[in-house]
N, C-alpha and C positions, 0 to 999 in steps of 0.2 A: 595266594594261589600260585601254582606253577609256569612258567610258560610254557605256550606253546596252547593248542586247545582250550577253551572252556570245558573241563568234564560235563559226561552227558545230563548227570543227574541235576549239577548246578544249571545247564541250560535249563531245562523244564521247568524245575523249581524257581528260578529265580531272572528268566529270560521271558520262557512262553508263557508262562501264569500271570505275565502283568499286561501280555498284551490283551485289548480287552474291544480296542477301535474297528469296526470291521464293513467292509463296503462291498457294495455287491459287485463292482469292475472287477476288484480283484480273484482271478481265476486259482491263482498261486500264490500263497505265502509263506507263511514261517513257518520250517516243520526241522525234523533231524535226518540230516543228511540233503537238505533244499539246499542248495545253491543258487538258484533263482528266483525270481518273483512274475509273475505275468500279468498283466493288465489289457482285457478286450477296449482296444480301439476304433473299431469299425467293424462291421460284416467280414467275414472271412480274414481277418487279420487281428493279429492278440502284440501286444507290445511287450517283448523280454527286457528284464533286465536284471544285472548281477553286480557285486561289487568285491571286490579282495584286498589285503594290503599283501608286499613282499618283506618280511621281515627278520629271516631267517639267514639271509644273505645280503652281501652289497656286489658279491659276484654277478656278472649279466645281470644285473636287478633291472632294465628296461623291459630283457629279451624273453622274462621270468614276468614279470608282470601284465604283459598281454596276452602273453599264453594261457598264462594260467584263468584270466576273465574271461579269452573266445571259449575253451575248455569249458568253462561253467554255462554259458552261453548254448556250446552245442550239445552238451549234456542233454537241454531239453527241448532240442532238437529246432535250437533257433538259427537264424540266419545272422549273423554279427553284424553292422551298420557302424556303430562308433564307440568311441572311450570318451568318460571325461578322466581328469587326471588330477591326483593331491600327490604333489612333490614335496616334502618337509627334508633339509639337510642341517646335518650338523655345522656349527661354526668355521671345521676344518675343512669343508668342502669348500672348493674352487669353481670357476667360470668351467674349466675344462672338462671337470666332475660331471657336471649339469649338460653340457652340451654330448656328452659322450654317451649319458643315458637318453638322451632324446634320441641320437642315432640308433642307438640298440630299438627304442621303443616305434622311430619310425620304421625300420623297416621291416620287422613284426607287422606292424599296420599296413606295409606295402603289401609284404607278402599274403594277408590275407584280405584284403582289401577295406580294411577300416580304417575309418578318418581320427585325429585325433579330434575331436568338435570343439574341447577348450578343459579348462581345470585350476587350478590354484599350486602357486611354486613359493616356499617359505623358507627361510633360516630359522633354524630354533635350536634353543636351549633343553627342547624336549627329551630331543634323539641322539643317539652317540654315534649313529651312522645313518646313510639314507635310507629313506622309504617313502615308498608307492604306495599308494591308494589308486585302486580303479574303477570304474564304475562302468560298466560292459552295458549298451542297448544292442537290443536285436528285436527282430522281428519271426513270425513265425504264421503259419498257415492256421487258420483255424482247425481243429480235430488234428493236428497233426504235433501239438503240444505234448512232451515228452518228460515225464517228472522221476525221480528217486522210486518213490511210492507206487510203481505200476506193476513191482511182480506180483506173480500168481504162484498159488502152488502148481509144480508139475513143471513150471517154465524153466527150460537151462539158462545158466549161468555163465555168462562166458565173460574172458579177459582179453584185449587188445594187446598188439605188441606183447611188451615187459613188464614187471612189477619194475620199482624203483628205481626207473630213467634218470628223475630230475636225482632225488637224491645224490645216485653215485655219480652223476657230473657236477653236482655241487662239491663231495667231496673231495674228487679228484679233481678239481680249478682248484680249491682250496688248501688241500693236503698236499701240493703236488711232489714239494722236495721229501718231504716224510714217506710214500707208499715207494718213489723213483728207490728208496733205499732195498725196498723187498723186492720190488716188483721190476720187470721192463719195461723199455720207455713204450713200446708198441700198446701192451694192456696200459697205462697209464692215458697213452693218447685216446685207446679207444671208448674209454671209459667217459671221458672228457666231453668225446661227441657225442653224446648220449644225450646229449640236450637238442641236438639237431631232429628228434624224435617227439620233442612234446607236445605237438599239436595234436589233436582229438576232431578238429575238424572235417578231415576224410571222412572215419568211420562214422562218428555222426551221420555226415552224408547219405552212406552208403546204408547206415540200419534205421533212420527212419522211414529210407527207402520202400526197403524190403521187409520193413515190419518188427518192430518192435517192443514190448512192454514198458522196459524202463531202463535207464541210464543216469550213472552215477560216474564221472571224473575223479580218478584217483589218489587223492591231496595229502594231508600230514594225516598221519597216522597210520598211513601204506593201505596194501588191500587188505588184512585184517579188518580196520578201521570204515573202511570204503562199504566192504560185503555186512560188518555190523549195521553199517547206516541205513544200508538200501533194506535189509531183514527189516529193521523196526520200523523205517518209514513206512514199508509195505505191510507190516502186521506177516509174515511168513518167517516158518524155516528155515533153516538151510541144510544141505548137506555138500559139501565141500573136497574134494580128492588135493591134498596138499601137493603131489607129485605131478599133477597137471597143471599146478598155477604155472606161469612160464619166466621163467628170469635168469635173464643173464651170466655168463660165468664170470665178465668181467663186474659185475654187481657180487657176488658168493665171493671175491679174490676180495673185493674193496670192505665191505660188510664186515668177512674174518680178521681183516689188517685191526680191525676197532672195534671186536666183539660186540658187531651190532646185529638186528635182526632185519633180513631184508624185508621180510613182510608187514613191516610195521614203519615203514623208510619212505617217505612223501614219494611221491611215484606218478607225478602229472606226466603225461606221455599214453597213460594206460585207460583205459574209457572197463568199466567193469557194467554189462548190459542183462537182460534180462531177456528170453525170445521163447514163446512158446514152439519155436523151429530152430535150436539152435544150428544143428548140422546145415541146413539152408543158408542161413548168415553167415557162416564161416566161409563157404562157396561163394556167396556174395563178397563179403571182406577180398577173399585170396582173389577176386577177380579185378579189386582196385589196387592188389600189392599189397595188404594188410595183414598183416600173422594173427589169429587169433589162436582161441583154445578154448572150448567147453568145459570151464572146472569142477562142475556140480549140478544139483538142481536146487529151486526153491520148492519148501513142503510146507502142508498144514503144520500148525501148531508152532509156537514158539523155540526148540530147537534149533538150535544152529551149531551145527558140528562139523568138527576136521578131522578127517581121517587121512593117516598117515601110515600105512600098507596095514599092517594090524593095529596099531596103536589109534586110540578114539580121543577126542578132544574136544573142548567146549570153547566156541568164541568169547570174548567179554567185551565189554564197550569200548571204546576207542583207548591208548593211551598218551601220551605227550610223545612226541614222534621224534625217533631214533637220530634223527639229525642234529637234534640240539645235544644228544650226547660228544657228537665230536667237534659241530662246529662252532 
């Protein structure tokens, strides 16, 4: 198989068909495009919890790996609490390696107030560079649990911030002497902070607030990838306005340097929701500082189309995500 994603087909066929153990706690489990799992603990309280590796990168792999789990965490509109943590490094890693990504990954945890609670730290012959493993708990209100699976037809479709935040600061940390030779150092820098934008925890905040169907965190495979998932979890439609997704110029400058496609360019930073009121959310969002955009709606019927001023297009299922092209 390729890296990067399990294709969709192989999940179902050879993923969700062997699962077969099933308990009635569990509110949430395995579907396409889940990110979570939820488990009722008590009256009025459900137990979240999520897990990701960072593997893409050794760039900020602390700063990348807790993001990316509260992300999945507030997707479904849970309240983060703590990480556990699987550290595996390779033979070449040092004392300093180790200690450097605890700093990246505590103060992720400072900033959003999660504890590390404990996890497992290994050398191995496995890996040829580090990797994280996380494992995200949260908690969450009862009835106020947030899944992939919640649009409706008729409900807008909207996107947070950017498409492909994380990406183009992975490429540019990573490419940085190569794009410095097209480009200047200003777009190179700005590009860079783009990671300073990955958290999803605001808008979460602020859209189950104010009401929400569904919510999907924008990971590998870009929004493409993201807006396929949340379609099939949900059994809907789509209709799509390509010209309203919203991204970056300095993502379009970095993307063209490596004829990539932005919209298929890992893109944690971006929360892609679902609201039977979009224009309402948006007012909400802009009133916590939040840029949003209504891209489309969800419709009856299987459907999920881009349009691109006259030109019509069909989504397809996720593919192995743009990043692994360059880096």
């Amino acid at each position: 198989m390729k890296i990067g994603k399990i294709p969709e087909s192989v999940l179902k066929r050879s993923v969700f068909k062997q699962i077969h153990t099933k308990r009635e706690e569990v509110l949430l489990g395995a579907g396409v495009g889940e990110d979570c799992a939820a488990v009722k603990l008590a009256e009025n309280e459900i137990f979240v919890v999520s897990t990701d590796p960072i593997t893409g990168t050794a760039t900020d792999i602390g700063h990348l790996a807790i993001h990316i789990t509260m992300n999945d965490l507030a997707s479904s509109g849970a309240e983060p609490i703590g990480v556990m943590l699987t550290i595996l490094l390779p033979e070449s890693a040092d004392e300093a390696d180790l200690k450097k990504m605890m700093g990246q990954i505590e103060s992720v945890c400072a900033e959003v107030n999660v504890q590390v609670m404990g996890g497992h730290t290994e050398v191995t012959k496995a890996v040829s560079q580090p990797l994280i493993n996380v494992c995200g708990v949260g908690k969450a209100k009862a009835g106020k649990l947030v899944s992939t699976a919640g649009a409706a037809p008729g409900d807008d479709i909207l996107a947070t911030k950017w498409i492909a935040l994380e990406g183009t600061s992975i490429i540019a940390k990573e490419k940085e002497d190569e794009l410095l030779r097209r480009y200047p150092l200003d777009l190179v820098r700005a590009a860079q902070r783009f990671d300073e934008y990955l958290s999803v925890l605001p808008e979460a905040t602020v859209a189950v607030r104010s009401g929400v169907s569904a919510m999907h965190d924008v990971t590998e495979g870009g929004i493409f990838g993201a807006l396929w998932e949340m379609a099939e979890s949900s059994g809907v439609g789509l209709e799509i306005d390509l010209k309203k997704i919203p991204v970056k110029q300095e993502t379009i400058e970095v993307c063209e340097m490596y004829g990539i496609n932005p919209y298929e360019l890992i893109s944690s930073g971006c929360m892609l929701m679902a609201s039977p009121d979009g224009n309402t959310l948006i007012r909400e969002l802009g009133k916590a500082g939040i840029h949003a955009a209504v891209i489309g709606k969800a419709t009856a019927g299987n459907d999920r189309v881009l349009f691109n001023e006259d030109e019509k297009r069909y989504l397809e299922p996720p593919k192995v995500d743009e990043l692994y092209k360059v880096v």
